[in-house]
C-alpha positions in Angstrom: 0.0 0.0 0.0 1.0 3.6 -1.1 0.2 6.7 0.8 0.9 10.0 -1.1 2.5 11.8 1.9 5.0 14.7 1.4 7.3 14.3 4.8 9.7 11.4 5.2 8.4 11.0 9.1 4.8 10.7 8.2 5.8 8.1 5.1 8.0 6.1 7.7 4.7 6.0 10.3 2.3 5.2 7.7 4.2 2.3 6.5 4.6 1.5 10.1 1.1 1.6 10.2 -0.1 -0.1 7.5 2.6 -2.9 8.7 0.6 -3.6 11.7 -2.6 -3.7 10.2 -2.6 -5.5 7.4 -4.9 -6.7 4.8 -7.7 -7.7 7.5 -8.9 -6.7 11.1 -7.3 -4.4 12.8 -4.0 -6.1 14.7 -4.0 -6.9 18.3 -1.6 -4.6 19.3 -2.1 -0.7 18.0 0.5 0.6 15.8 1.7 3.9 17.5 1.8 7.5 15.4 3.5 10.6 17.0 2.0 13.7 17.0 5.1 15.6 16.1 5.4 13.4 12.8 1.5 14.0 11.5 2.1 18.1 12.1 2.6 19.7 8.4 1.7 16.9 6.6 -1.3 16.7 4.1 -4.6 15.2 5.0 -5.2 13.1 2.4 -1.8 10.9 4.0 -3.7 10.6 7.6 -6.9 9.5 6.0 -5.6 6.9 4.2 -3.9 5.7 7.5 -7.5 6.3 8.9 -8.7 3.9 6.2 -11.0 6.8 5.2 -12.7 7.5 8.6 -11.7 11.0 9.0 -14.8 13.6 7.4 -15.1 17.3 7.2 -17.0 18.7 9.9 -16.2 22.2 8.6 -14.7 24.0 5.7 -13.6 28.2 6.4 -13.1 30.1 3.6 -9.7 31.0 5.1 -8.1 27.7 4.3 -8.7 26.5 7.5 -10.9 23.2 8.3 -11.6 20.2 10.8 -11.8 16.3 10.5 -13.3 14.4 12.4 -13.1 10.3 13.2 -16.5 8.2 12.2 -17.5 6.4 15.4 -17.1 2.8 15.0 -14.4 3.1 12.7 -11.3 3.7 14.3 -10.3 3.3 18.1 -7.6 6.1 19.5 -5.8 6.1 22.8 -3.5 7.7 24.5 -1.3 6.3 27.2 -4.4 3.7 27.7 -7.3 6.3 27.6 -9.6 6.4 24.8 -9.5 9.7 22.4 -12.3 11.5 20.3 -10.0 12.6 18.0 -10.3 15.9 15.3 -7.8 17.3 13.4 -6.9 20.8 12.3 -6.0 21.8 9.0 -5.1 24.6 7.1 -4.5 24.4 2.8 -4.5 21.3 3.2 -1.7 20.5 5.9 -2.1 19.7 9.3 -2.0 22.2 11.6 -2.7 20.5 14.9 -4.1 17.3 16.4 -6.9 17.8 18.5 -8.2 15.5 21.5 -12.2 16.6 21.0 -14.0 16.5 24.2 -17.2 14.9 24.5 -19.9 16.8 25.8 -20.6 16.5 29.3 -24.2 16.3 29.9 -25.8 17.5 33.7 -28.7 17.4 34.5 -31.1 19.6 36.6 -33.5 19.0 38.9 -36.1 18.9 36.3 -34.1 16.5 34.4 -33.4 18.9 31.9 -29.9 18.4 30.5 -27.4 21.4 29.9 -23.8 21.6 28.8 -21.1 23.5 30.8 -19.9 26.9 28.7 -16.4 24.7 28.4 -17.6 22.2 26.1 -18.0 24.1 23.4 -15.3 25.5 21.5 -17.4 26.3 18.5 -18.9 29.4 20.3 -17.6 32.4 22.5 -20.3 32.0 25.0 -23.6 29.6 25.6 -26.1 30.5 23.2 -24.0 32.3 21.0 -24.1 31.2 17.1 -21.2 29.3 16.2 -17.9 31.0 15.2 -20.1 34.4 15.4 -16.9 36.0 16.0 -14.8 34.6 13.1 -12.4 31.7 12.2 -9.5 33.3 13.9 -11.4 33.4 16.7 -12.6 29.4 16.6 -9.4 28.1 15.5 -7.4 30.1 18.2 -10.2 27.9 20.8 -10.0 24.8 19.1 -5.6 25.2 19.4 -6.1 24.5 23.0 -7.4 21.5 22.9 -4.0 20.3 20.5 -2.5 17.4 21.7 1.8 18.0 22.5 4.0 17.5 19.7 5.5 14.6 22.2 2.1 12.7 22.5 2.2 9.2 20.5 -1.3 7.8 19.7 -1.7 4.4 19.4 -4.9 3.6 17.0 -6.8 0.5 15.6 -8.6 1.2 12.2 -11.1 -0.7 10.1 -12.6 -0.8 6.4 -16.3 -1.6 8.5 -17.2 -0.5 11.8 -16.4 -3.0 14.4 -17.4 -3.0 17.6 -14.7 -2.2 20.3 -15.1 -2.9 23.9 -16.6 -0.5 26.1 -15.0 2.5 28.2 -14.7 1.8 31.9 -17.6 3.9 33.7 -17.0 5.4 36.8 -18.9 3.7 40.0 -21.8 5.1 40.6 -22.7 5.9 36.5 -25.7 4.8 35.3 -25.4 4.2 31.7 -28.1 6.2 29.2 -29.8 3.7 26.8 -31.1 5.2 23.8 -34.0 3.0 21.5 -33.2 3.4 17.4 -35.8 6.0 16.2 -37.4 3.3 14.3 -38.4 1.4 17.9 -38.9 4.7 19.3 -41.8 5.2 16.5 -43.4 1.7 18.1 -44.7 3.0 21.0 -46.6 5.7 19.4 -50.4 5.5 19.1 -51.4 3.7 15.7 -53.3 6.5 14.0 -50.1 8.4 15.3 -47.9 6.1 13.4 -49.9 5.2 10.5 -50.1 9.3 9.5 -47.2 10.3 10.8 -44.6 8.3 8.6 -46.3 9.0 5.1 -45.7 13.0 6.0 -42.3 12.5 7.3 -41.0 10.4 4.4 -42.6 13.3 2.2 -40.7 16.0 4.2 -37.7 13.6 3.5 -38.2 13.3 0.1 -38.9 16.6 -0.4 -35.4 17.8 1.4 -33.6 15.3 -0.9 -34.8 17.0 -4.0 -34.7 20.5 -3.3 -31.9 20.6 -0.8 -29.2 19.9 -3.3 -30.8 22.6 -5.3 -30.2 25.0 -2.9 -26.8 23.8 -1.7 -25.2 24.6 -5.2 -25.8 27.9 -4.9 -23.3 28.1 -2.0 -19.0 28.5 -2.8 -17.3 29.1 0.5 -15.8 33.0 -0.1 -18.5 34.1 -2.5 -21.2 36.6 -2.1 -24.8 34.4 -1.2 -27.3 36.3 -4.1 -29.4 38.5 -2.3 -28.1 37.5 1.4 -29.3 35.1 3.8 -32.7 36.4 4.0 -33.0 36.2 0.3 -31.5 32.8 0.0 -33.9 31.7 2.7 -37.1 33.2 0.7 -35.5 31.5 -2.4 -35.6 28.3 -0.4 -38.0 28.0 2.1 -39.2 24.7 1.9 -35.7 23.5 2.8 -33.9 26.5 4.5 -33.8 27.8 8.0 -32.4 31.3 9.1 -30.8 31.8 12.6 -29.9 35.6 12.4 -27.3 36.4 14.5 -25.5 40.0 15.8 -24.5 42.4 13.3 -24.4 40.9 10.1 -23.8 37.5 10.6 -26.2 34.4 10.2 -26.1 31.0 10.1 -28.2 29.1 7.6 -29.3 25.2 7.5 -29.9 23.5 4.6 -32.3 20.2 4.7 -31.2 17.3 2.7 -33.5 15.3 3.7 -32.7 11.0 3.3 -34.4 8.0 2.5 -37.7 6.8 3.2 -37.8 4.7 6.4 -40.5 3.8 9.5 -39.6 5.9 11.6 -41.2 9.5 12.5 -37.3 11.0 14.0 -34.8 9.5 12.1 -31.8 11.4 11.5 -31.4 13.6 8.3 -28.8 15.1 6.1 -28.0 18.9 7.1 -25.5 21.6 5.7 -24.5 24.2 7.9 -23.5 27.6 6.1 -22.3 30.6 8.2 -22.1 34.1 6.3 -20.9 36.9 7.6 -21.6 40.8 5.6 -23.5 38.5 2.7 -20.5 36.2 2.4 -20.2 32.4 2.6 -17.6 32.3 5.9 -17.8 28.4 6.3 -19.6 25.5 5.3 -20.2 22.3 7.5 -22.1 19.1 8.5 -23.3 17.7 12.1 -20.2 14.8 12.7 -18.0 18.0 14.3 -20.7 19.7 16.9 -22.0 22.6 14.7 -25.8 21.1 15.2 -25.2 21.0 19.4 -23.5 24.4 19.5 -26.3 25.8 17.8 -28.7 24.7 20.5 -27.2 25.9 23.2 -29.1 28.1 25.1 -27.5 31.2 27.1 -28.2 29.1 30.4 -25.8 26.4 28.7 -29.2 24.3 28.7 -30.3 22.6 25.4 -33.1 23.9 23.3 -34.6 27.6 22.6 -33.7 28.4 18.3 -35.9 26.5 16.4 -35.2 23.4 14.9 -33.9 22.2 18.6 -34.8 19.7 20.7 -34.2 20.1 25.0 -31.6 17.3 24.2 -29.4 18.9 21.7 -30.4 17.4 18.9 -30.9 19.7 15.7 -33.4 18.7 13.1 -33.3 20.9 9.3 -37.4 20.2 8.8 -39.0 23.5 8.0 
């Protein structure tokens, strides 16, 4: 195997890499990468390592952007502990390895859940819009969460998600079981079921057409035709506006997804940020951008439409 890497460090490590695993599963013992051999070299190198589980969570029109690992596929540690891992990039390089927190959910005493303000480094404060105060800004945040240039990772990767064996919990946790959305639609009443799927395929198939439509009018660092408010008249089956201070905005675009038999199952979203009529950023829900957006100003969950009180964002006009 081949990886089209620039740096004679990162070419060593990925051959190290690819060594260890192989042709099949993932080996039994991790292969080890360094942090200070993956900074300044391209992406496309580290993915292939990654067996093609790091995605875009977002793109800035500044060069700058962040990958994130698909759960399932790859399993990173550090020193024994499990990492969510993102990466940093700018033109194309890597600029820093991140160690992504996950969120840390409380709850109140109406069982309400909230995040703490330092969970999100999207945002300058809780219920701000994300990056509302530039890439500079976000970037700077997201730099102190960069692992050392000593750190070594050691990482298992797969072609198919396997199943890896779960995080010790500390005594006392109670672990959160959540039902598939198609079980979840079981329990509803019958007439509740019976007309509710029909409409939300519909709205699905509807965001599948039209969304892409919409999407193409978007190129990161050009003018959006007639602003966000007239890109959200344009569009308003499939568009959302969340106007923001001054003249920035944050715009979601529905793509909608296959049909299925369930009433809340997950759907496709763009995120587009546009700051003075210009495309800023572009990005998806795999790096936070849904979350941060419904963060209230108490840190709690919920309050912009489109949010649920448990920080899930849903496009559906």
């Amino acid at each position: 195997m081949t990886f089209r890497v620039a740096m004679g460090r990162m070419a060593m490590a990925g051959l190290a890499v690819a060594a260890a695993l192989g042709p099949g599963p993932a080996a039994a013992q991790a292969p080890s990468l360094a942090v200070a051999d993956l900074v300044g070299a391209p992406i496309e190198g580290l993915n292939e390592i990654f067996k093609g589980a790091l995605k875009p969570a977002w793109t800035g029109a500044d060069g700058t952007a962040v990958y994130v690992g698909m759960p399932g596929r790859c399993r990173i540690s550090r020193d024994g502990e499990a990492l969510s891992l993102a990466v940093l990039t700018r033109d194309g390089r890597i600029e820093a390895v991140l160690s992504r927190p996950g969120p840390r959910i409380a709850f109140n005493r109406k069982r309400q859940p909230y995040l703490s303000p330092s969970d999100d480094p999207l945002a300058p404060a809780p219920g701000e819009l994300p990056m509302v105060d530039g890439l500079g800004a976000t970037t700077g945040r997201l730099m102190s969460l960069a692992l050392p240039a000593d750190a070594v990772l050691q990482m298992q990767c797969s072609d198919r998600p396997q199943v890896f064996p779960a995080a010790k919990r500390s005594e006392g946790l109670q672990a959160v079981v959540e039902l598939p959305a198609e079980a979840a639609a079981g329990i509803w009443f019958a007439p509740i079921w019976l007309f509710g799927v029909p409409a939300e395929n519909r709205s699905r198939e509807l965001g599948a057409r039209l969304g892409p439509v919409a999407l193409a009018e978007v190129k990161l660092g050009d003018p959006l035709a007639g602003g966000p408010e007239g890109f959200r008249d344009r569009h308003r089956q499939v568009v959302r506006l969340h106007a923001g201070s001054g003249d920035y905005a944050v715009l979601s675009i529905d793509l909608g997804g296959p049909p299925g038999r369930g009433i809340s199952l997950p759907r496709e979203t763009v995120f587009v940020g546009v700051r003075g009529g210009v495309v800023e950023w572009i990005g998806g829900t795999s790096g936070g951008l849904g979350q941060s957006l419904c963060t209230g100003p108490n840190g709690r969950f919920g309050g912009r439409k489109g949010c649920t009180t448990t920080g899930y964002y849903s496009p559906r006009v």
